[in-house]
NUDOZA-803132 format. One record per residue: x, y, z of N, C-alpha, C, O in turn; residue in three letters; residue number from 1. Coordinates in steps of 0.1 Angstrom, whole numbers, plus 5000, padded with zeros to 4 digits. Layout:
# residues N
- X	Y	Z	X	Y	Z	X	Y	Z	X	Y	Z	ALA	NUM;
...
# end
This chain:
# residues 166
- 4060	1904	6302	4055	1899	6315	4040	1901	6315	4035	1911	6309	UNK	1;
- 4031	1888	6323	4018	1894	6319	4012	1902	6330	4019	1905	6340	UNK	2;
- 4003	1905	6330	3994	1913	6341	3992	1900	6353	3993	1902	6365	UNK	3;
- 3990	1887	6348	3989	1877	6359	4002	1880	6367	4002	1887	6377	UNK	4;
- 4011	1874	6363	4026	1876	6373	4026	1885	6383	4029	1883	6395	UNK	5;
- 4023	1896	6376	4029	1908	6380	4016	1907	6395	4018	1909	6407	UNK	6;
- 4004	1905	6388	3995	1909	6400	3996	1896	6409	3988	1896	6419	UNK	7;
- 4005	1883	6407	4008	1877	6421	4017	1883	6430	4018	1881	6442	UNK	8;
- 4026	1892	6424	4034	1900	6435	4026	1910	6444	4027	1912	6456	UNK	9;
- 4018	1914	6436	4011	1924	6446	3999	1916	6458	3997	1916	6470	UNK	10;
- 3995	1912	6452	3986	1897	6461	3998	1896	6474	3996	1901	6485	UNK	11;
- 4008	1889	6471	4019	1887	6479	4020	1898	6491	4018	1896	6503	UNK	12;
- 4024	1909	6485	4029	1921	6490	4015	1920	6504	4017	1915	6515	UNK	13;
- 4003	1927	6499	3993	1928	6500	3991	1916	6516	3988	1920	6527	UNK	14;
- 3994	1900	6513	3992	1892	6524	4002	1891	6532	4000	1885	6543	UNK	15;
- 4014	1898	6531	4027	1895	6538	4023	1908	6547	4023	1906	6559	UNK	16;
- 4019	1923	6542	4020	1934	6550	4005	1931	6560	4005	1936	6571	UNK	17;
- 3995	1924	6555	3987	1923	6563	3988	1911	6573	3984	1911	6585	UNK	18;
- 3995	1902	6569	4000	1891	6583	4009	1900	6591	4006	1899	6603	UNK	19;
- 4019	1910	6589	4023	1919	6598	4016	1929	6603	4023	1934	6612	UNK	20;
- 4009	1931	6602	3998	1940	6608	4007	1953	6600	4009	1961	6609	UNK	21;
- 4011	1955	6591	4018	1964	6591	4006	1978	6586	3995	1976	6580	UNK	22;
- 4012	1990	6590	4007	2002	6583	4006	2003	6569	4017	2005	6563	UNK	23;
- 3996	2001	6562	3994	2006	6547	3985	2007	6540	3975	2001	6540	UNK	24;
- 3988	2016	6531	3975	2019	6521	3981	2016	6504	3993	2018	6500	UNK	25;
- 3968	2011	6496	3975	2009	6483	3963	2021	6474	3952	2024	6474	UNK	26;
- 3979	2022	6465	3977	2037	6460	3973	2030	6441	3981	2023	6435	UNK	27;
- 3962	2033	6436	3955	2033	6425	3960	2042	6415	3959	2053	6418	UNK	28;
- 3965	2040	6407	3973	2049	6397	3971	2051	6378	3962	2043	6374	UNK	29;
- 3976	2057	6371	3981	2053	6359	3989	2045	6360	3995	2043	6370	UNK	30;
- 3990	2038	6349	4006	2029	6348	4018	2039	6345	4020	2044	6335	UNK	31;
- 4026	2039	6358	4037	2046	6353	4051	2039	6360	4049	2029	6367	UNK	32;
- 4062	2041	6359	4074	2032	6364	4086	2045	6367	4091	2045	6378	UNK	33;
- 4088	2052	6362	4096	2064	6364	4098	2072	6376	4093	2083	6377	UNK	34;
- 4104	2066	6384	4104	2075	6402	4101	2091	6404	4094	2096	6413	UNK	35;
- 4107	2097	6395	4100	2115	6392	4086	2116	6386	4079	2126	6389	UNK	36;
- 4083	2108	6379	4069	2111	6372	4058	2101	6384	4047	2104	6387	UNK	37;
- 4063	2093	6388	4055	2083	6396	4050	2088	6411	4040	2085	6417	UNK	38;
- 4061	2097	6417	4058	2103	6426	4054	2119	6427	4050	2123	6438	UNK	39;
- 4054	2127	6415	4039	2134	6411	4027	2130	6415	4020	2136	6422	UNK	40;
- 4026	2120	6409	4014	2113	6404	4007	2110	6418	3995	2113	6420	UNK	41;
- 4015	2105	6429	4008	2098	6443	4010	2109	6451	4003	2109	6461	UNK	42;
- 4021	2123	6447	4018	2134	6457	4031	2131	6469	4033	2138	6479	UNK	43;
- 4037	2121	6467	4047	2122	6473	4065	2128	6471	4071	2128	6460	UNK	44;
- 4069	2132	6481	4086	2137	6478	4094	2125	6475	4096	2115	6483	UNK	45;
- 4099	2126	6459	4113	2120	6454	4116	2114	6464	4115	2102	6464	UNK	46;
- 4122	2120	6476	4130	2109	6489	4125	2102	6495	4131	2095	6503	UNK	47;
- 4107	2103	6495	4103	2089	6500	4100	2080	6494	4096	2069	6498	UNK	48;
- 4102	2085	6479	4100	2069	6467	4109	2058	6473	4119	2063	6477	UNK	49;
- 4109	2046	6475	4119	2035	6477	4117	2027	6464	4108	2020	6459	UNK	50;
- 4131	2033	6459	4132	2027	6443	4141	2014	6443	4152	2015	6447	UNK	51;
- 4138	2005	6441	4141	1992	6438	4149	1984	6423	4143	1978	6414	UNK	52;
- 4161	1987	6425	4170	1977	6414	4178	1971	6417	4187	1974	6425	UNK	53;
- 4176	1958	6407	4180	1942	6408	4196	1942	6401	4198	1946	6389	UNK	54;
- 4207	1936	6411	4219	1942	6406	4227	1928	6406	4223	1919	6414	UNK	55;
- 4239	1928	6398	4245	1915	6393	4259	1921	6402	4264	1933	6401	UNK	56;
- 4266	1908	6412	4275	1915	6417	4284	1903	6418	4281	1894	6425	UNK	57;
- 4297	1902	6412	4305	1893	6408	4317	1898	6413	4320	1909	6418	UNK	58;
- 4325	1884	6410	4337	1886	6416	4342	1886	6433	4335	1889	6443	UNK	59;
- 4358	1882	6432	4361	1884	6445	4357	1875	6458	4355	1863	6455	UNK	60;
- 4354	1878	6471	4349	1870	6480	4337	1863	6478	4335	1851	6478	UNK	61;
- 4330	1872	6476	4317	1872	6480	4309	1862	6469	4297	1860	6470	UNK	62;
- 4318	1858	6460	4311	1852	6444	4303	1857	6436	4308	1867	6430	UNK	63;
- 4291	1854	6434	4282	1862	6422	4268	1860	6431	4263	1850	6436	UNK	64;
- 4263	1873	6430	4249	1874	6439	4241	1882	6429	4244	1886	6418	UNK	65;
- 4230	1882	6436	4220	1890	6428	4214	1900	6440	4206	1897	6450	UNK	66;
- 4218	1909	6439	4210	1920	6453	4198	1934	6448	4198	1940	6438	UNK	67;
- 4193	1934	6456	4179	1939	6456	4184	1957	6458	4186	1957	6470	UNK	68;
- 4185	1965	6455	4195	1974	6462	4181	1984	6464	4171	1984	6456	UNK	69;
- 4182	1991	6473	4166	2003	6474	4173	2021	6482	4179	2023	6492	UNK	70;
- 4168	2028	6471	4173	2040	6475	4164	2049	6470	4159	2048	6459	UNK	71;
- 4162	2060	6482	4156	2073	6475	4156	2073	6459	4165	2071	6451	UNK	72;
- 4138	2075	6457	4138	2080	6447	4145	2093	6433	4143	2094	6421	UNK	73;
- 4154	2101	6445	4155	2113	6440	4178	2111	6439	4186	2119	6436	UNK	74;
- 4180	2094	6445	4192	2095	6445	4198	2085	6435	4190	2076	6431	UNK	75;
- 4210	2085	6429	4216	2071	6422	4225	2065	6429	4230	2069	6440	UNK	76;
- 4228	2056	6423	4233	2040	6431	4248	2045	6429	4253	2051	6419	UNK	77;
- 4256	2039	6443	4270	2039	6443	4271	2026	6442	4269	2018	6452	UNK	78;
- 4276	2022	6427	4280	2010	6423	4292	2003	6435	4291	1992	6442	UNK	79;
- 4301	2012	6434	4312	2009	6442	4311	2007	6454	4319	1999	6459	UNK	80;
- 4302	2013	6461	4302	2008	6474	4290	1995	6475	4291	1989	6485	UNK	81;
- 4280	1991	6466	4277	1981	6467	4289	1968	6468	4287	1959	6476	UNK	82;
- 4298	1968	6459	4305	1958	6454	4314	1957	6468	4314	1946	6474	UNK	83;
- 4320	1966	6472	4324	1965	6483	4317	1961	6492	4323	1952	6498	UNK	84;
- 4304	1963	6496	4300	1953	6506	4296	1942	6507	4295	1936	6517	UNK	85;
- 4294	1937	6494	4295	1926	6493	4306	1916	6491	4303	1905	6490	UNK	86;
- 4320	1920	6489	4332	1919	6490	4335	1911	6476	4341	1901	6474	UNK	87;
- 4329	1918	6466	4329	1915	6451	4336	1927	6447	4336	1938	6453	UNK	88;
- 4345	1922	6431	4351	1932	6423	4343	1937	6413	4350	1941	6404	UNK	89;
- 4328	1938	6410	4322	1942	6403	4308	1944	6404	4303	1933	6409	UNK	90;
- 4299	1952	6403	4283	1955	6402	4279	1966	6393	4283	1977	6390	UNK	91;
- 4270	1956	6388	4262	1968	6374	4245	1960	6376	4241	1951	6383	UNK	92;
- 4240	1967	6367	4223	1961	6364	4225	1948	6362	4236	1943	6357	UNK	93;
- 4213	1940	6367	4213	1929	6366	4208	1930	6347	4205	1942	6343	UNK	94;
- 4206	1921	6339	4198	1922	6328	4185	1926	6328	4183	1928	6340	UNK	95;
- 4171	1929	6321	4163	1930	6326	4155	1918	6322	4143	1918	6320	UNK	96;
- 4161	1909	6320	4153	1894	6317	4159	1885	6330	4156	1873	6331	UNK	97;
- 4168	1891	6339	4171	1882	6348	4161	1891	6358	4153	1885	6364	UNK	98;
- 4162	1906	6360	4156	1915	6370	4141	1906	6368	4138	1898	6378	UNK	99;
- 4133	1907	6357	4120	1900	6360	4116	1886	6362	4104	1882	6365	UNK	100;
- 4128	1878	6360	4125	1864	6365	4132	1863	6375	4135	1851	6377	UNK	101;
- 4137	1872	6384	4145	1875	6402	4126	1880	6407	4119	1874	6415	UNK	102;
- 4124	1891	6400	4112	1901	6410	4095	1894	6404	4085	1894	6411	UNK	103;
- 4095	1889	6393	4082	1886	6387	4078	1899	6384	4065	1901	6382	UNK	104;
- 4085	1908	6382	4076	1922	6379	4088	1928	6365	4099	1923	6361	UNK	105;
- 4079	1941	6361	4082	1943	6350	4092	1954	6354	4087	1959	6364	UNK	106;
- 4105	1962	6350	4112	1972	6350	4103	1983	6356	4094	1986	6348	UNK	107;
- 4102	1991	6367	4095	2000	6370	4084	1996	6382	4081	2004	6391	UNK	108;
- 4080	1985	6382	4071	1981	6394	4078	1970	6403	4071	1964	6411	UNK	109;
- 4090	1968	6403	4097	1961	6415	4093	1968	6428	4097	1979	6430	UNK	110;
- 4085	1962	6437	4087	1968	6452	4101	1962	6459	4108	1952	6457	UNK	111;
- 4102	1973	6470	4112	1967	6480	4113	1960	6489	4116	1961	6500	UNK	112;
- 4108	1949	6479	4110	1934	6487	4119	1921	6484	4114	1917	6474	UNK	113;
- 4128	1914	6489	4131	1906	6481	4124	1893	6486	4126	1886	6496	UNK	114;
- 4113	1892	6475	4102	1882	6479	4108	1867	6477	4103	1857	6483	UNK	115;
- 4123	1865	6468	4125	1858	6459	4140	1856	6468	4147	1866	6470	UNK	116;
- 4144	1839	6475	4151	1835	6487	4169	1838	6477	4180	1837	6483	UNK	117;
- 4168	1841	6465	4181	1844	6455	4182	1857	6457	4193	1859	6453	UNK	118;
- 4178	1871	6461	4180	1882	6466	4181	1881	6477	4174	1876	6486	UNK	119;
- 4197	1892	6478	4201	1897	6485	4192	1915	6485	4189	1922	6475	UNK	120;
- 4191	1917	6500	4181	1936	6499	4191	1939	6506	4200	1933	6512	UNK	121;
- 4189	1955	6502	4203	1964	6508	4192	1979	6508	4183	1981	6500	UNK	122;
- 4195	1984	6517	4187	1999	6518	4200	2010	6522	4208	2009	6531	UNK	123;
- 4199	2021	6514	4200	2031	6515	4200	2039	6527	4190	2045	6528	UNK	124;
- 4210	2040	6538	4206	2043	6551	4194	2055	6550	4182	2054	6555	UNK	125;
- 4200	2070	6541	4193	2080	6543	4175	2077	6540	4169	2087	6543	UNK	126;
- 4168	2066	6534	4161	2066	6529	4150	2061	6542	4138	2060	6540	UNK	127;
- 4156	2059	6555	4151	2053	6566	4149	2067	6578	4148	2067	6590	UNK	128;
- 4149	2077	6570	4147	2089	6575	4131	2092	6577	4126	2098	6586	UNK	129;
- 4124	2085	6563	4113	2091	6562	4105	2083	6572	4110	2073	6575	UNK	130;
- 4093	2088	6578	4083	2078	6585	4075	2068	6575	4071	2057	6579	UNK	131;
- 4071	2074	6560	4063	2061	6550	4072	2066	6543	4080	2075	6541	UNK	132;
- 4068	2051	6537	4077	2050	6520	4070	2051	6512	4059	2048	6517	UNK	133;
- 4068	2053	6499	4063	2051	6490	4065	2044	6475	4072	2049	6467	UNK	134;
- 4058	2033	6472	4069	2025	6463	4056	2015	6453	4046	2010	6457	UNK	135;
- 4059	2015	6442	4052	2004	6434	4051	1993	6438	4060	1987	6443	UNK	136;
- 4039	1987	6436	4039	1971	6443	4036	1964	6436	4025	1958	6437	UNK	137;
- 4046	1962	6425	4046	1953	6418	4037	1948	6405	4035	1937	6399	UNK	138;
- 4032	1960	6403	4025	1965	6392	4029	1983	6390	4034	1991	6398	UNK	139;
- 4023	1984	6376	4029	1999	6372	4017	2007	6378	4019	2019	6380	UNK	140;
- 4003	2001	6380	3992	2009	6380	3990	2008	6398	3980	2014	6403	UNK	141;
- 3997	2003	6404	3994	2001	6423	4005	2004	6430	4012	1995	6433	UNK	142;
- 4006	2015	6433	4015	2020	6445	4012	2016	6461	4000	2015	6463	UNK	143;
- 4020	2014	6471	4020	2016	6483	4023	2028	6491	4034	2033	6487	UNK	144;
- 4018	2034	6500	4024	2038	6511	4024	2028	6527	4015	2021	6531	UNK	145;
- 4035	2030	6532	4038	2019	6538	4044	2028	6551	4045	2040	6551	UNK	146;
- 4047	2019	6564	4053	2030	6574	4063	2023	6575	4063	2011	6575	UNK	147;
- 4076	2031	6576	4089	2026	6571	4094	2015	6584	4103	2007	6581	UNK	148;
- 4090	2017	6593	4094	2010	6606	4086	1992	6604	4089	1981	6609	UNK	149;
- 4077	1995	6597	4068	1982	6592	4076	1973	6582	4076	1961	6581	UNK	150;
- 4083	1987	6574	4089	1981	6561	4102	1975	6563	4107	1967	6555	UNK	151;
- 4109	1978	6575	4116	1977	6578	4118	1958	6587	4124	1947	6585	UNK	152;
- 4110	1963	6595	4102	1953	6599	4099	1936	6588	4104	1925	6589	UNK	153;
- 4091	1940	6582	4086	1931	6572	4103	1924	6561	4107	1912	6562	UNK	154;
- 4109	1934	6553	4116	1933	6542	4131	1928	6549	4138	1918	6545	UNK	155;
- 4134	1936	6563	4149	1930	6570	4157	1933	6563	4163	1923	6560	UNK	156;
- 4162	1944	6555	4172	1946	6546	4183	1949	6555	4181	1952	6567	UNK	157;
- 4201	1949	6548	4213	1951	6554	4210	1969	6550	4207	1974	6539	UNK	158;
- 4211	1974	6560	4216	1993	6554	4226	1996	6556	4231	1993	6566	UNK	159;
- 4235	2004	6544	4243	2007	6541	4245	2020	6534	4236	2022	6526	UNK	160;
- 4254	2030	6535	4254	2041	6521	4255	2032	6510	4264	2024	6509	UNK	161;
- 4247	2034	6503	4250	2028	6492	4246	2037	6478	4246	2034	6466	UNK	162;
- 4244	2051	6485	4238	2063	6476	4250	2066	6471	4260	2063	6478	UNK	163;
- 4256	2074	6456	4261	2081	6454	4259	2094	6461	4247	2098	6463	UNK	164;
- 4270	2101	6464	4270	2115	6465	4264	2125	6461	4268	2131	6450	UNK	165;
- 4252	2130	6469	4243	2144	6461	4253	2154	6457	4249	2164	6451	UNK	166;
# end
């Protein structure tokens, strides 16, 4: 993926949060993608990372989707209850050659948005706890902090448990 791509998402991000008037600041970084090492780095808690993965969910009612799924940084994905909500007999990772031609971003810098009208977004109830999020925007080297009621606001995701069990 090149640096062009990737920096039209943040461009994106950038005019969509500012036509909302929404709360935010963008965070200047290393290039990093890793939710534990990434949120060192910006000073924020694992549970306000909003980690973003692009998921293949087949079968059953619901047919074959592509969903955006966003959960605490510090939690993993209950496959099973994604599949279930979407009334599919199966979900795993999307590929990562479909993940970056779904997000335009590279493994690690997906924000939680589904910019792209083929994602389905799904959030993590517990992760609507925090007042900011904090999340890559679509580059490895540019983080956001964002105010979750904005993010919420802006993105319109379905919330659901969709955490595995701590």
């Amino acid at each position: 993926m090149d640096g062009e791509a990737s920096s039209d998402v943040f461009d994106r991000l950038v005019a969509l949060l500012t036509q909302a008037r929404a709360e935010f600041r963008v965070i200047e970084h290393e290039a990093e993608g890793r939710s534990a090492a990434i949120s060192t780095i910006r000073g924020n808690r694992p549970d306000q990372a909003a980690k973003a993965m692009v998921l293949d969910v087949r079968g059953g009612g619901g047919g074959r989707r592509s969903v955006l799924a966003i959960l605490p940084g510090n939690r993993k994905l209950d496959f099973n209850a994604v599949a279930a909500l979407f009334e599919a007999r199966k979900c795993g990772f999307a590929s990562p050659e479909t993940a970056q031609a779904l997000t335009g971003c590279v493994m690690g810098a997906v924000p939680p948005f589904a910019l792209n009208p083929d994602l389905a977004i799904v959030v993590e109830e517990d992760l609507l706890a925090n007042e900011t999020l904090f999340f890559n925007a679509g580059r490895l080297d540019r983080s956001m902090e964002l105010a979750t009621k904005d993010w919420l606001a802006a993105a319109r995701p379905r919330v659901a448990k969709i955490a595995a069990k701590a």
